[in-house]
N, C-alpha and C positions, 0 to 999 in steps of 0.2 A: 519620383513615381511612387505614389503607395499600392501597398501591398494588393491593393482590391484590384489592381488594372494588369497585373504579370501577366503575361501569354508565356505560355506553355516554349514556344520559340523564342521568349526574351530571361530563361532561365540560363543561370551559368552553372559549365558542367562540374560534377563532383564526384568524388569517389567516397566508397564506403573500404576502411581495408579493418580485417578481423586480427587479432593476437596472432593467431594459426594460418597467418600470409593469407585469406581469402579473400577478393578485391571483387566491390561490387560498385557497376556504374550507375550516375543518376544524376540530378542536378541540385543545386548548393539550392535552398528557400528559409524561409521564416528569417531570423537575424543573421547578419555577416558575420560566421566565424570561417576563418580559413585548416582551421584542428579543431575540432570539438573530439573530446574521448569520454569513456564512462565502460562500465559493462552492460557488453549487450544483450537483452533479454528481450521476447515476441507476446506481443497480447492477443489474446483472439476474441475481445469482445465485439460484437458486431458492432456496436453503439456505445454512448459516453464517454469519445474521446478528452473531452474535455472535462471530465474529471478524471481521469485514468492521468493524465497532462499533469494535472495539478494538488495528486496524492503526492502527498508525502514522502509517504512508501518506496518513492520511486528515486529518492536521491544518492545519489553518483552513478545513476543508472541511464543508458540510450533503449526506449523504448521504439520496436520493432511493430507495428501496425499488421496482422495476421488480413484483418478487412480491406479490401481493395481501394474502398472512396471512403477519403477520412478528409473531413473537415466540409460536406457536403449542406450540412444544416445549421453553419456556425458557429459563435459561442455566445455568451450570455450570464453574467456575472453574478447571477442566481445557480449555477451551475459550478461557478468555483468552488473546491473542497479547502483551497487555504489560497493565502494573500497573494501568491506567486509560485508559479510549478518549482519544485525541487531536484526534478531528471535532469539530463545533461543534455537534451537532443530527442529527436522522433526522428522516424525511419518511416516511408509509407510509400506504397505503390503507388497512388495519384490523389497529390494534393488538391482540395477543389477550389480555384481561384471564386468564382459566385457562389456563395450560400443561397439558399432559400428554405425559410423555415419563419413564418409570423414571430417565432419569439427569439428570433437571432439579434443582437446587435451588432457584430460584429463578426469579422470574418475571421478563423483559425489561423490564416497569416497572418494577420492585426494581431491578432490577440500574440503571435509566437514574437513578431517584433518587439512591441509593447513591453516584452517581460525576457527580451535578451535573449530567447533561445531558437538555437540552429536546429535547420531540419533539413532529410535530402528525401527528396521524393523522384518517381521513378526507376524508384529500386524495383527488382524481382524479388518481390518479398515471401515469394514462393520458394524460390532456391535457398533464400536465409533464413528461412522458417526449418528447412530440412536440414540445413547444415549445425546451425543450434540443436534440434533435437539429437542428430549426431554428438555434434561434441561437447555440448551443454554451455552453459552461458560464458561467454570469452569478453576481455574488456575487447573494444574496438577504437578506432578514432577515424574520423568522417570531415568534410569538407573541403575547398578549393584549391588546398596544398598542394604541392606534389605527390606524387603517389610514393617515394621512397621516405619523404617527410612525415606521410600519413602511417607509412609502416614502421620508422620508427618511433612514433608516439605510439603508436596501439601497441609494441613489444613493451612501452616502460608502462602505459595506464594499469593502475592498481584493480583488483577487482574486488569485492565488498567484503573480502575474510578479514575478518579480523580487526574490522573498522568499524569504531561508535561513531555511524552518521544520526548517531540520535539528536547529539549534543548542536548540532548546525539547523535541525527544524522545530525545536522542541519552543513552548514561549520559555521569552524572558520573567515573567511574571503568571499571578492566579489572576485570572478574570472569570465573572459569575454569569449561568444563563439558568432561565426560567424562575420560575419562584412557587414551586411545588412545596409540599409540608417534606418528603422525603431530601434528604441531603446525598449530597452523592458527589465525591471525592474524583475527576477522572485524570489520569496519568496522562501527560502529552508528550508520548513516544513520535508521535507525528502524526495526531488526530485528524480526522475528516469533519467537515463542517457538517455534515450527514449527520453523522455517528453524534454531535456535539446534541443537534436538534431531535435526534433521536430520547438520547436522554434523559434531556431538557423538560420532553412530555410525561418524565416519571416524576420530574421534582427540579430541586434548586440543585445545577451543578456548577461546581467549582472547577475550574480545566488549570491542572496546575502543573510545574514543569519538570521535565523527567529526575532532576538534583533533589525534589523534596525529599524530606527527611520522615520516617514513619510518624517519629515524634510531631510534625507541624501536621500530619494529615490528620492524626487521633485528635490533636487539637480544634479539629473544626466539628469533632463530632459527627461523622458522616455516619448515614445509615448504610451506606454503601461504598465501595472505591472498583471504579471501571481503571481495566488496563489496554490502551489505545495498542491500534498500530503504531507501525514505524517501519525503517528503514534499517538494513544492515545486518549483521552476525548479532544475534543474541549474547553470544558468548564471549563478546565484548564491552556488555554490559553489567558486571561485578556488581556496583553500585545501587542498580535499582532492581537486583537480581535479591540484593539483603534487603532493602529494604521491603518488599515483598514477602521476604520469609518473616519477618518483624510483624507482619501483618495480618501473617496467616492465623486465625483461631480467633481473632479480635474483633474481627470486620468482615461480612460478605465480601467477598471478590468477583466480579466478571471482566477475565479475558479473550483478547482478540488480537487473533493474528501475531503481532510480536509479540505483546502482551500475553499469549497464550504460549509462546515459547519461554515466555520471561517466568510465568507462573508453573511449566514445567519446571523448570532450572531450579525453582524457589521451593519446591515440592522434591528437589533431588533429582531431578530427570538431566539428560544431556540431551543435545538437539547436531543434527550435522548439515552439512548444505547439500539442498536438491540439484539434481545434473541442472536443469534448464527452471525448474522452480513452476509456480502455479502463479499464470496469469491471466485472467480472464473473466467473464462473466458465466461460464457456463460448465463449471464442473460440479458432479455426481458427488453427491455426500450421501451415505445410508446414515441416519440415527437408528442406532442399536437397539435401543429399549423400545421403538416401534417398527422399526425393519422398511418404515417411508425412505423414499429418497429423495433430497434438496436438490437444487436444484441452487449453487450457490457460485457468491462474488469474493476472486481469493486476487492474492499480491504478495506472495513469498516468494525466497530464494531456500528458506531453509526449514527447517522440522523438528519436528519430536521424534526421537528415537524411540522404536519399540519395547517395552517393555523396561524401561529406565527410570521410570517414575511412581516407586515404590508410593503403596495407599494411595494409590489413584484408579479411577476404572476408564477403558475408554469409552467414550460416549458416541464418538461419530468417525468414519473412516471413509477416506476418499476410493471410489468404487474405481477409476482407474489405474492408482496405481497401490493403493492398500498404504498411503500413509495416514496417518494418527490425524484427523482432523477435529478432536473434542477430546476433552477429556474432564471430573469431576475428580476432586479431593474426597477421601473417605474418613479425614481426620479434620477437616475444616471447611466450612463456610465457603467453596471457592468454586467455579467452574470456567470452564475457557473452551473458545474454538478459536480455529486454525481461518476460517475466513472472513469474510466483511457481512456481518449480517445488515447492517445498514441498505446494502444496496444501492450503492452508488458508483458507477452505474450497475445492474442486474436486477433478477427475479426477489420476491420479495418474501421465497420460500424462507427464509429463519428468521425472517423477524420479528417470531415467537420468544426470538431468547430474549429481549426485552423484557415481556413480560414474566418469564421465568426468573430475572433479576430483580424485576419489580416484586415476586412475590417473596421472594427469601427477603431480601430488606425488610418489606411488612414484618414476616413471621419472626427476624429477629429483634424488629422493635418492640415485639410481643404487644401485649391487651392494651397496653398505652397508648400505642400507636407512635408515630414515628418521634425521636428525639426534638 
């Protein structure tokens, strides 16, 4: 039977059980796993499940569907952010067995099958929306187990502290897109194809893997170096934590999301983990130096600490709950935000900072123009 033909009465039943014993019923869909675990975190973007699926950002993670009908307008392979999702599982009130949407190919069960991963729908995604905001993100473990089987996998599932899941999505190798006069260096923390294409339209970029070395990037001569998202504790990341301080005063920098925690840390800042983290397409960013507010697409579990990132100013602050969401160097070349200016999926409030990257590269290429 494929995936497109399921009735809703030929699902088999599942349970969801949390770290903190709380057991939520529904039914097993997308690939047959009998245990899937990860930590659980809730998205609320109304729309682009299917890139939310297939971020990065989201590995060792079970994504929690805040939207009722997920999976209603299919998927569609111009919509993948990378080659195969990195989460561990989806969570959704009601999965939609028929798409309909002219530019669907395929259905969000096909596509969950297709690429291995478990999902249980039917949940009251209502109840575990409140109970994470409660207790803030808990690993879980979900599927057709037994429910004492599934409680004790969600007691041993680790949850992201202290774990470089950078190293499990990052490429193996540099590979080059566009072929603009400006050069542009970008880190693959666990880049979005978005964010790649974004780029791409400022110049020739190089997407290289989060082990480079300062020395091979100066080597390419970029007029610029973008620091991607990713996945996991920053403060697990030592490595590309120096080699960013190597970097600073040398080269423009633009950070994002981890990246922007990475380039705290590089700057002397510390970062700690958010209760339940920013997930969504639709939170409230003020930019300070004009007092607008965004209206922006985020994917963290963790942050910039207040005031910890000596010769820095903050740029931007999330208006609900007043953490650090921008911040600029006062000693280098460097600025970062905390969410996905890309937009994928979301509003397309910031992606001004594009060109605010685009302009410092110019301005340090000076009268020559770019290297």
């Amino acid at each position: 039977m494929s995936a497109e033909t399921i009735r809703a009465d030929e699902r088999v039943p599942a349970l969801l059980v949390t770290a903190d014993g709380v057991v939520f019923a529904g039914e097993a869909a997308g690939a047959a796993h009998p245990i899937a675990t990860g930590e659980l975190v809730f998205n609320t973007a109304m729309s682009g499940y299917q890139e939310v699926i297939s971020d990065p950002s989201y590995a060792g993670q079970v994504v929690a569907f805040t939207n009722t009908h997920i999976g209603n307008y299919g998927t569609n392979s111009e919509d993948d952010e990378a080659e195969k999702p990195f989460c561990r599982g989806i969570v959704v009130r009601d999965l939609t067995v028929t798409p309909s949407n002219w530019r669907a190919t395929e259905g969000l069960e096909s596509f969950l099958v297709r690429h291995g991963l478990p999902a249980i729908t039917g949940v009251d995604t209502r109840r575990l929306t409140r109970h994470l905001r409660q207790v803030g993100a808990v690993p879980c473990a979900f599927g057709t187990a037994s429910e004492s089987d599934l409680r004790a996998a969600a007691a041993s599932a680790p949850t992201t502290d202290g774990l470089d899941l950078v190293s499990g999505v990052t490429a193996t190798g540099a590979t080059t897109y566009g072929d603009g006069p400006l050069r542009i260096v970008a880190f693959d923390f666990g880049v979005k194809a978005t964010m790649v294409r974004q780029l791409a339209a400022l110049g020739t970029v190089t997407v290289v893997p989060a082990s480079t070395s300062a020395s091979e990037v100066l080597a390419q001569e970029p007029d610029g170096v973008f620091l991607s998202n990713g996945p996991g504790d920053p403060a697990a990341l030592p490595g590309p934590t120096g080699v960013i301080a190597d970097l600073l005063g040398r080269v423009p920098i633009f950070g994002i999301c981890l990246g922007h925690q990475l380039l705290a840390a590089a700057l002397g800042g510390t970062t700690y983990k958010l209760p339940f983290g920013h997930h969504g397409a639709n939170h409230p960013v003020q930019r300070l130096e004009t007092g607008v507010v965004e209206i922006t697409s985020q994917n963290h579990n963790y942050a910039v600490a207040a005031g910890s990132v000596p010769d820095a100013e903050v740029t931007h602050v999330n208006l609900n709950d007043g953490v650090i969401e921008g911040i600029r160097s006062r000693k280098a070349t460097a600025f970062s935000v905390q969410y996905h200016p890309e937009a994928a999926p979301g509003p397309h409030d910031a992606r001004y900072l594009f060109g605010e990257f685009d302009a410092l590269m110019r301005l340090s290429a000076g009268p020559t123009g770019p290297r």
